[in-house]
C-alpha positions in Angstrom: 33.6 -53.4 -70.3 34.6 -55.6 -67.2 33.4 -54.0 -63.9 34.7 -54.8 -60.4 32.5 -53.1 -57.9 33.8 -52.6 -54.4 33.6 -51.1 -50.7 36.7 -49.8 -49.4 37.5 -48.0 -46.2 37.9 -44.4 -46.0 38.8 -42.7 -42.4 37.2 -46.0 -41.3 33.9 -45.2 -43.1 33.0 -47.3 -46.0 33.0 -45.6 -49.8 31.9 -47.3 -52.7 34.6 -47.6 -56.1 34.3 -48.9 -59.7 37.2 -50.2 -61.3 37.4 -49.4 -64.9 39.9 -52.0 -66.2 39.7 -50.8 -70.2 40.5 -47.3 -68.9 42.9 -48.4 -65.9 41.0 -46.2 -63.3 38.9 -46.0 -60.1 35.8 -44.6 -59.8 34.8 -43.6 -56.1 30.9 -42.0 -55.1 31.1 -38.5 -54.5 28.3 -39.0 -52.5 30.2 -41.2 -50.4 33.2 -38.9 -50.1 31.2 -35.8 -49.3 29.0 -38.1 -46.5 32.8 -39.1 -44.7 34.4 -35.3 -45.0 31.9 -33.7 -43.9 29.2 -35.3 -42.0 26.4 -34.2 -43.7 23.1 -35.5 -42.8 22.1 -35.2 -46.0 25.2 -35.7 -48.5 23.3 -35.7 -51.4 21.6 -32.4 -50.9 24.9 -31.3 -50.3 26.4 -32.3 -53.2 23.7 -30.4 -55.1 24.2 -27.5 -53.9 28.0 -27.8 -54.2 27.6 -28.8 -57.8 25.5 -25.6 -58.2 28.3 -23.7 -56.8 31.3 -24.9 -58.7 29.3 -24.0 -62.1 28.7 -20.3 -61.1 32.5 -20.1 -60.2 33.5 -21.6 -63.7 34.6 -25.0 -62.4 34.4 -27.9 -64.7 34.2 -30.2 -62.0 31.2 -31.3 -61.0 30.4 -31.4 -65.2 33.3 -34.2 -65.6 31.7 -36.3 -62.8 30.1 -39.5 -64.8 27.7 -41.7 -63.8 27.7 -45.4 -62.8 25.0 -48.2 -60.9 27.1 -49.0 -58.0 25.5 -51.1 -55.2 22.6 -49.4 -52.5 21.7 -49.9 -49.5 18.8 -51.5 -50.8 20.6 -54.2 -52.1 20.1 -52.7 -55.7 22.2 -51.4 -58.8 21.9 -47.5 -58.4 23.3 -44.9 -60.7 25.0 -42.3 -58.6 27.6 -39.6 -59.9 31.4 -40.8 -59.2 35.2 -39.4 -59.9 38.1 -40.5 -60.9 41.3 -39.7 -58.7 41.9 -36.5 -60.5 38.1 -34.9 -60.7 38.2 -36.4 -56.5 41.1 -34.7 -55.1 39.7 -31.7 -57.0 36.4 -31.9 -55.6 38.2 -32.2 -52.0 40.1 -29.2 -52.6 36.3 -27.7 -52.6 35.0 -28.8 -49.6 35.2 -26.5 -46.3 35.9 -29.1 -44.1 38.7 -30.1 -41.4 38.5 -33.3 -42.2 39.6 -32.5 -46.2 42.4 -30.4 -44.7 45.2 -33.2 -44.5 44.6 -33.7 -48.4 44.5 -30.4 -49.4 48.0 -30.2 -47.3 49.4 -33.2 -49.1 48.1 -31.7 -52.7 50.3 -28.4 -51.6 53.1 -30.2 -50.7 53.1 -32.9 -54.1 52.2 -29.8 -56.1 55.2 -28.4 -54.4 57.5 -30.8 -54.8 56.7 -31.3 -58.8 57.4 -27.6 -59.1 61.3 -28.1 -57.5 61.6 -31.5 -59.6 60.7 -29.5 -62.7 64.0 -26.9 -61.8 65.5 -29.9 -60.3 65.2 -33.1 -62.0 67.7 -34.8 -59.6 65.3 -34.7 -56.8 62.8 -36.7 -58.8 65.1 -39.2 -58.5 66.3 -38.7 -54.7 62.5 -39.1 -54.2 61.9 -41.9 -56.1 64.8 -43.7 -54.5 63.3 -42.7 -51.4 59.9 -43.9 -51.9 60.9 -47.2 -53.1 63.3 -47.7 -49.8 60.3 -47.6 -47.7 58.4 -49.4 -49.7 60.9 -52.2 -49.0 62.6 -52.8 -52.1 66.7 -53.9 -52.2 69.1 -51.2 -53.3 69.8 -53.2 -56.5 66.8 -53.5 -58.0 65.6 -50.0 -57.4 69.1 -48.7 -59.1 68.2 -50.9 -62.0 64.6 -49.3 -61.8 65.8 -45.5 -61.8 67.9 -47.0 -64.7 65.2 -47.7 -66.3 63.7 -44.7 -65.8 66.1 -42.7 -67.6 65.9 -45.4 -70.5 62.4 -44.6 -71.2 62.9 -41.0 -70.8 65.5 -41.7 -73.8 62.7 -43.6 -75.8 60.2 -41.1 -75.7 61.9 -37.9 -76.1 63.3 -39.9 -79.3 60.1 -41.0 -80.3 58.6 -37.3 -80.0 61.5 -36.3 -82.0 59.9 -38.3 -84.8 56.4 -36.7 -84.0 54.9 -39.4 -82.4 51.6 -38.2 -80.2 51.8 -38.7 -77.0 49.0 -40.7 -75.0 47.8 -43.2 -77.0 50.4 -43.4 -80.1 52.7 -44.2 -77.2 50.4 -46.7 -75.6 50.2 -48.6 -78.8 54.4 -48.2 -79.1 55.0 -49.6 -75.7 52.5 -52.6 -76.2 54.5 -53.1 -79.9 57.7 -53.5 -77.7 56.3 -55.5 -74.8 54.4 -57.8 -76.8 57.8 -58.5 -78.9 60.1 -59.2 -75.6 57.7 -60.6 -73.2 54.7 -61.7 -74.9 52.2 -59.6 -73.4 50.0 -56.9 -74.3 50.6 -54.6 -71.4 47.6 -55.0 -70.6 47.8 -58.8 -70.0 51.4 -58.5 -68.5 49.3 -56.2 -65.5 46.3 -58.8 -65.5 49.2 -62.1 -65.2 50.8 -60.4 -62.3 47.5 -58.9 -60.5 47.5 -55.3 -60.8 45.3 -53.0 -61.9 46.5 -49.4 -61.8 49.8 -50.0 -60.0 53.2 -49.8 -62.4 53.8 -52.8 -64.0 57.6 -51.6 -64.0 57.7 -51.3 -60.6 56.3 -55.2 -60.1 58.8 -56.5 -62.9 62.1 -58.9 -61.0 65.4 -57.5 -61.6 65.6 -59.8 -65.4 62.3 -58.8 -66.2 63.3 -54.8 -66.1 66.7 -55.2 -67.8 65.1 -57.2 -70.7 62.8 -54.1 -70.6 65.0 -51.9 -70.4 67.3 -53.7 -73.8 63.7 -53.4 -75.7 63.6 -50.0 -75.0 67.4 -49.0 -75.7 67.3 -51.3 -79.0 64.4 -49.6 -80.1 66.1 -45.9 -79.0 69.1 -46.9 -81.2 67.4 -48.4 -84.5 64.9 -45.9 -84.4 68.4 -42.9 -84.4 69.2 -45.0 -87.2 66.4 -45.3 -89.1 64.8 -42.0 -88.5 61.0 -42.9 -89.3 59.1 -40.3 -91.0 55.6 -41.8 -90.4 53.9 -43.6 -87.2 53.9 -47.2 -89.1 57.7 -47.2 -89.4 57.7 -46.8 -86.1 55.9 -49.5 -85.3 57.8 -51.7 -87.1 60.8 -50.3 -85.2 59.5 -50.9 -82.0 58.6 -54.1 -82.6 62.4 -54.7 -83.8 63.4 -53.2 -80.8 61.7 -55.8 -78.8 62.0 -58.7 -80.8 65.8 -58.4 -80.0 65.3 -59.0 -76.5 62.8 -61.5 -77.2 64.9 -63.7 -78.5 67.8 -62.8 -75.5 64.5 -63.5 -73.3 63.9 -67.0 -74.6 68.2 -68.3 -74.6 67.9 -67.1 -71.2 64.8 -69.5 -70.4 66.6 -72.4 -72.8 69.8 -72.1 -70.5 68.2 -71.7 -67.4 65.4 -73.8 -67.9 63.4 -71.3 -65.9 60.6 -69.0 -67.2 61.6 -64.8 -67.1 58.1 -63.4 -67.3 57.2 -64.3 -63.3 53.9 -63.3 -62.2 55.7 -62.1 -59.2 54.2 -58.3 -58.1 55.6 -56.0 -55.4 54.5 -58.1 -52.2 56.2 -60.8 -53.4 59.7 -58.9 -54.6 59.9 -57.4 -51.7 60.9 -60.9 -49.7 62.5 -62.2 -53.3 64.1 -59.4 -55.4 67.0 -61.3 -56.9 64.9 -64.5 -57.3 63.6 -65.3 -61.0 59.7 -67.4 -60.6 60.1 -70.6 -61.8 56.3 -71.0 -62.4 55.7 -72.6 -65.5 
């Protein structure tokens, strides 16, 4: 497994993180996290107690924490007990502190907001639309991304039609498709452009996302057509599906002389949506 160790700042205190690239997820020290929130003189007594505590009340917590070597303040590789984001905002939610307040606020208010989407599904998308605004992106390519939003959504509720599991029998699917159209695991398409767990959608240029969004569509239609019975036929669909716009991907490149996968991400599409890299 590739590691990536790494201090980050948190409330202007430092915290120690692990990224897990064959699992796409941070790790951050709960001993860190408890030291920042809430000023413990002794954070890893505190944690013990506070792991004692969660037990007796049933939480599952504190039992999901894993355990990593992450860098010391002597200099050396330590195992310590970390989270991922999920099993850390949870923890949070368990510490009395004011400092944890303004997350458990924001958890309310996402938890909140999920809740209306779920009677509401338009306001997923007002949201969205929003988010991406302030993130800086043009109006055009985030109406092609809420596009492709709803083409996905069309994908998998066809694929779950035809009992494919989700989590990883999707995974595999979508990695089928990408590697057909772009030439990429998805997985490598993240690595080429430099993310780690950001969306690789939401890095993709304008051509990149409709070529994306014609794999997906293709494979929506063939796989209505076809109606596979068993994950394999699937697989073969999806690979179909993106092999179509593969070969759209690579007339484009022969007429424009230009390459369509760009290893563009969001900083740079921000000051060049419309633009197409022409990085060889």
């Amino acid at each position: 497994m590739k590691k990536e160790n790494a201090i980050v700042l948190f409330q202007d205190q430092k915290v120690r993180v692990h990224w897990d690239a064959d699992n796409e997820k941070w790790y951050f020290s709960v001993i860190d996290v408890i030291a920042v929130l809430t000023e413990s003189d002794n954070p890893r007594k505190y944690w013990s107690v506070m792991k004692t505590r969660l037990k007796k009340e049933g939480s599952e917590v504190a039992t999901n924490c894993s355990r990593l070597k992450l860098l010391a303040v002597d200099g050396k590789m330590r195992l310590t007990d970390v989270a991922d984001t999920e099993h850390l905002l949870r923890l949070i939610q368990s510490i009395p502190s004011p400092k944890a307040e303004p997350f458990k606020v924001w958890l309310a208010k996402v938890g909140y907001e999920r809740i209306e989407e779920t009677e509401d599904p338009e306001k997923a998308f007002d949201r969205a639309m929003e988010t991406y605004l302030k993130k800086g992106y043009s109006a055009n390519w985030i109406n092609q991304r809420l596009k492709s939003i709803e083409v996905r959504k069309e994908l998998t509720d066809e694929w779950e039609s035809r009992g494919v599991k989700k989590g990883l029998d999707y995974a595999i699917l979508t990695d089928e498709i990408t590697k057909a159209w772009a030439g990429f695991t998805t997985k490598d398409y993240k690595e080429f452009k430099g993310l780690k767990k950001e969306s690789l959608r939401d890095n993709m240029t304008n051509l990149e996302l409709v070529l994306n969004m014609l794999a997906e569509a293709t494979t929506t239609e063939i796989s209505k057509e076809k109606k596979p019975k068993t994950f394999p036929e699937s697989k073969t669909i999806a690979k179909q599906g993106g092999t179509i716009a593969g070969n759209a991907r690579k007339e484009i490149e022969e007429k424009t002389g230009k390459k369509v996968i760009s290893s563009f991400n969001a900083k740079e599409l921000e000051k060049q949506l419309p633009e197409n890299s022409d990085d060889e």
